[in-house]
C-alpha positions in Angstrom: 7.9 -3.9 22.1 5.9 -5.9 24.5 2.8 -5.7 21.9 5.1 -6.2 19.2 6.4 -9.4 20.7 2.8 -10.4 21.3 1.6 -10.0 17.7 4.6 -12.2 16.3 4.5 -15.0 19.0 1.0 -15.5 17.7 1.9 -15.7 13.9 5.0 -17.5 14.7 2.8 -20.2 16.5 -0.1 -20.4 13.4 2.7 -20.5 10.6 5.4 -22.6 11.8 7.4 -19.6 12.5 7.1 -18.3 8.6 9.6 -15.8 7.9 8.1 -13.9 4.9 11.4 -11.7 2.4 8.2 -9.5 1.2 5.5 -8.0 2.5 2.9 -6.9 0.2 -0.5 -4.5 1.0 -3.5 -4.6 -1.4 -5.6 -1.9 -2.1 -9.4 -0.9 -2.7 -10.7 -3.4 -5.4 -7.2 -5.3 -5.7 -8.1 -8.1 -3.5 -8.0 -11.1 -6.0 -4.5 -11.3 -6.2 -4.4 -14.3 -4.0 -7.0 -16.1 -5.2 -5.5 -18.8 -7.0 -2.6 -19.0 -4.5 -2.7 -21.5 -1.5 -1.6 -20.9 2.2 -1.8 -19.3 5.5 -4.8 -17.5 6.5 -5.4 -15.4 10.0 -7.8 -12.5 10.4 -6.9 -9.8 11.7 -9.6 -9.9 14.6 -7.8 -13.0 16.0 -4.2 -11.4 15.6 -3.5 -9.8 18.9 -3.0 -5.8 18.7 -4.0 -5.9 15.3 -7.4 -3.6 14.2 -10.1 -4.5 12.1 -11.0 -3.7 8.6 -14.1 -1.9 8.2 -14.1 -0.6 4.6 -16.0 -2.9 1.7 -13.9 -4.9 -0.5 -11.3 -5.7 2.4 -11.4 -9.1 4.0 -9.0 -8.0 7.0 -6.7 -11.0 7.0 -3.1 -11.9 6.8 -2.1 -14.6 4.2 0.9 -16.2 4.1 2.5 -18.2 0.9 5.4 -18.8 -1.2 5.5 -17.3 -4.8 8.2 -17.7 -6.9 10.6 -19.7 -4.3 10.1 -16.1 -2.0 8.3 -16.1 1.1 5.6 -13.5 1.1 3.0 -12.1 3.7 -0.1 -10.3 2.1 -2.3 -8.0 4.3 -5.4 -8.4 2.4 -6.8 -5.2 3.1 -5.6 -1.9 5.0 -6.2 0.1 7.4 -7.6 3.7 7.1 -7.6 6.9 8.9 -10.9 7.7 7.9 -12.2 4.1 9.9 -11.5 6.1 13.3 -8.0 4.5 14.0 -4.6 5.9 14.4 -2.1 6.2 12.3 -0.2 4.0 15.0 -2.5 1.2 14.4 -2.4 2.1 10.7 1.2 1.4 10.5 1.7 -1.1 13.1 1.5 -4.1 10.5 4.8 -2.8 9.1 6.4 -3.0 12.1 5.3 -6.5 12.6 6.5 -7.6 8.9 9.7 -5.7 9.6 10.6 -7.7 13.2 9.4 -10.6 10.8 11.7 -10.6 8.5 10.3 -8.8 5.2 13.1 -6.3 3.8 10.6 -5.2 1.0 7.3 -3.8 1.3 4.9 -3.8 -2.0 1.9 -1.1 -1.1 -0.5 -1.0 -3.4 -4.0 1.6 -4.0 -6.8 2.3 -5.7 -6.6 6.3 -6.8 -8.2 9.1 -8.7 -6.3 10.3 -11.5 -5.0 14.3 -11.3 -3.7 14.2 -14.9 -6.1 13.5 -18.1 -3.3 11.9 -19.4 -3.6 9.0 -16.5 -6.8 6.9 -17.5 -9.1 4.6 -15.2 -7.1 1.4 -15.6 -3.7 2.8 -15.5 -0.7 1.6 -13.6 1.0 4.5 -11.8 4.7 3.3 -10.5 5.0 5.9 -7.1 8.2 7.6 -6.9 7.1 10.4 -4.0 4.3 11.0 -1.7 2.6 14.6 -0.7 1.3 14.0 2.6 -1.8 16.5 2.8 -3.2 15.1 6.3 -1.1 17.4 8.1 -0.5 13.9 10.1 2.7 12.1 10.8 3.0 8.5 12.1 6.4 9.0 13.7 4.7 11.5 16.5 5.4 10.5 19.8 8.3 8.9 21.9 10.5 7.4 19.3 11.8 4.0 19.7 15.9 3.9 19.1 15.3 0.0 18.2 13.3 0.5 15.2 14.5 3.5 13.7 16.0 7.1 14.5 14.3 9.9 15.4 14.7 12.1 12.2 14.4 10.3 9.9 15.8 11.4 6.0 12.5 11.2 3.5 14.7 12.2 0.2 14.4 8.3 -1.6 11.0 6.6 0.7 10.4 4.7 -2.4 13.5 3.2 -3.7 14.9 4.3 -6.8 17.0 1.5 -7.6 14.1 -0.5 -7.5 11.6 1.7 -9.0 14.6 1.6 -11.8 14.4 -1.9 -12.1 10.5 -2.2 -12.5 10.0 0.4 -14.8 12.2 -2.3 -16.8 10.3 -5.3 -16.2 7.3 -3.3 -16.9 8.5 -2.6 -20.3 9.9 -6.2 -21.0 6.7 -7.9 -20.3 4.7 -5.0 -22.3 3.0 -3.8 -19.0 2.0 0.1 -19.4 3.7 1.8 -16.4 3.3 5.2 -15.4 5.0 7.1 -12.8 4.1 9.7 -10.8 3.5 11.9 -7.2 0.5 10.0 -5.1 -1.2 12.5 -2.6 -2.7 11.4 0.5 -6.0 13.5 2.1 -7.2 11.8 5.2 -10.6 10.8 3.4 -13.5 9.5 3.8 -15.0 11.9 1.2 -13.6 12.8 -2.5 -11.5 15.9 -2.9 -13.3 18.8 -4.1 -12.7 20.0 -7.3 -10.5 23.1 -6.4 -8.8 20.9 -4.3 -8.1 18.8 -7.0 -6.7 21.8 -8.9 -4.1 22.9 -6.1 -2.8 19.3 -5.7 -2.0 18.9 -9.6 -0.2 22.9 -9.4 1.4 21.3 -6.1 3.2 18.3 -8.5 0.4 16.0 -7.5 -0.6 13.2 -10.6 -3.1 10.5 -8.4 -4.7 11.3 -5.2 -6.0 9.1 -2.3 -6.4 8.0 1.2 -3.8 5.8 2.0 -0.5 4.5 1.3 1.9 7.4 3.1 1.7 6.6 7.0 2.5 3.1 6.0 5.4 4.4 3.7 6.7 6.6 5.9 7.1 3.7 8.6 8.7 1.8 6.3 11.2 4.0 5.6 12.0 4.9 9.1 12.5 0.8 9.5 15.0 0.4 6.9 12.7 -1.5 4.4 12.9 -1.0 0.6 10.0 0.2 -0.5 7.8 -0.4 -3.7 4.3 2.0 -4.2 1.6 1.1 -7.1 -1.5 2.9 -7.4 -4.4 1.7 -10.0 -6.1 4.5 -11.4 -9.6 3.8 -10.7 -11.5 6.8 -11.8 -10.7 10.9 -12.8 -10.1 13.0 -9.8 -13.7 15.5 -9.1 -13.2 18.2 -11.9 -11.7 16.4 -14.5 -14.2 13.7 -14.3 -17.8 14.7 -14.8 -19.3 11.7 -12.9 -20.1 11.9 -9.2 -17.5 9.6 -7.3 -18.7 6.3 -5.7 -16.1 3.5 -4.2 -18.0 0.8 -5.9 -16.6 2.4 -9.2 -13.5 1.6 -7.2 -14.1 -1.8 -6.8 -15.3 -2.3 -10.1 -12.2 -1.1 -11.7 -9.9 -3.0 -9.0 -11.5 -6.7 -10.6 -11.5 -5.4 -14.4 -7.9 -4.5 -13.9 -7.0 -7.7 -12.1 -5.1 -9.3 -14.7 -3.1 -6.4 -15.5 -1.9 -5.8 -12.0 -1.7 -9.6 -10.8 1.1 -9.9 -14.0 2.9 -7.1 -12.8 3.1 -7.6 -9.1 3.9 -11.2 -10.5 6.9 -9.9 -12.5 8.4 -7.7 -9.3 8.3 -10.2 -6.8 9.7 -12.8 -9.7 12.7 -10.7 -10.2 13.2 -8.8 -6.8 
């Protein structure tokens, strides 16, 4: 709590005490969302207790605006497992946005399709998570002030609200899928058998991130919103080799696509 306290006496002091209603986490490649937006900008290396990003394509900030009359906090690139860090340090940003003031949390990915039917390109609307790290942010001395100590995993992404987008989608002629997202700790692609199992396990998109930070939302009380762009075929069904600047590429050709629809969410939230 004393890190915790830390953390938001800092942002408090470089924002004017901003009190963001969303919080919002962009993936691999999905970076230009803010780049027409004005506001707030802090690394992460000057936040204190926060971690920096190491991966390509993340600028490791925290930006701050107001879109649509809503106060909204953007963390401009995530954390990974795969960097070296825990999933405590991983997650930690959520607990900051929750002591905040945020009440929704908008995580967004880049992932490799498990399905043929999911193209590079696609929109995938999250409605449960396979966790295949065998990890569990929650581990540890649990904290009675932010959440209880078992907590129920039946509805981590909110159905109401999943409800309600697959609507919006459709009203503003945005092609939404919906699907299971599985998480392997990374840095390398899955193997093809791997691939295999997770689509017999339920699996339709796989990738590296997105669950720790879910899971801690959901232990905090926070709705919960999960979007994964389909950035390539998962190893098997694809016959290229995997690279994350195919990532990246897809992330900015996709841009417009996914700007409009995180656009429409937090419009109508």
């Amino acid at each position: 709590m004393d890190k915790l306290q830390a953390t938001i006496n800092y942002i408090n002091e470089k924002t004017g005490n901003f009190k963001p209603d969303i919080a919002l986490v962009l993936g691999s490649g999905l970076g230009g969302f803010t780049k027409d937006l004005n506001g707030i900008t802090l690394p992460y290396n000057d936040i204190p207790n926060f971690r920096a990003s190491t991966v390509k394509g993340h600028k490791g900030a925290l930006f701050f605006t107001t879109l649509f009359n809503k106060k909204i906090v953007v963390m401009q690139g995530r954390l990974h497992f795969y960097e070296g860090y825990e999933l405590t340090d991983i997650t930690y940003p959520i607990k900051v946005f929750k002591k905040l003031g945020a009440k929704t949390l908008i995580l967004t990915n880049a992932a490799g399709s498990l399905r043929e039917d999911f193209k590079p390109s696609d929109l995938m609307l999250i409605k449960d998570h396979i966790n295949f790290t065998g990890k569990n942010p929650l581990i540890g001395k649990n904290d009675d002030t932010l959440g209880e100590r078992f907590p129920d995993m039946s509805n981590i992404y909110t159905e109401a609200l999943r409800d309600q987008i697959k609507e919006y989608a459709k009203n503003e002629g945005v092609d939404l899928k919906e699907g299971v997202y599985v998480m392997t700790t990374g840095p390398s692609y899955e193997t093809p058998s791997e691939v295999k199992m997770f689509g017999k396990l339920g699996g339709d998109a796989v990738g590296m991130s997105t669950v720790p930070e879910a899971i801690v939302s959901n232990y905090l009380g926070m709705n919960t919103i999960g979007i994964s762009l389909i950035t390539n075929y998962a190893s098997g069904i694809s016959k290229n080799k995997l690279s994350h600047d195919e990532v990246v590429e897809v992330g900015h050709i996709t841009a417009q696509k996914f700007t409009k629809l995180i656009n429409t969410i937090i419009n109508n939230l």
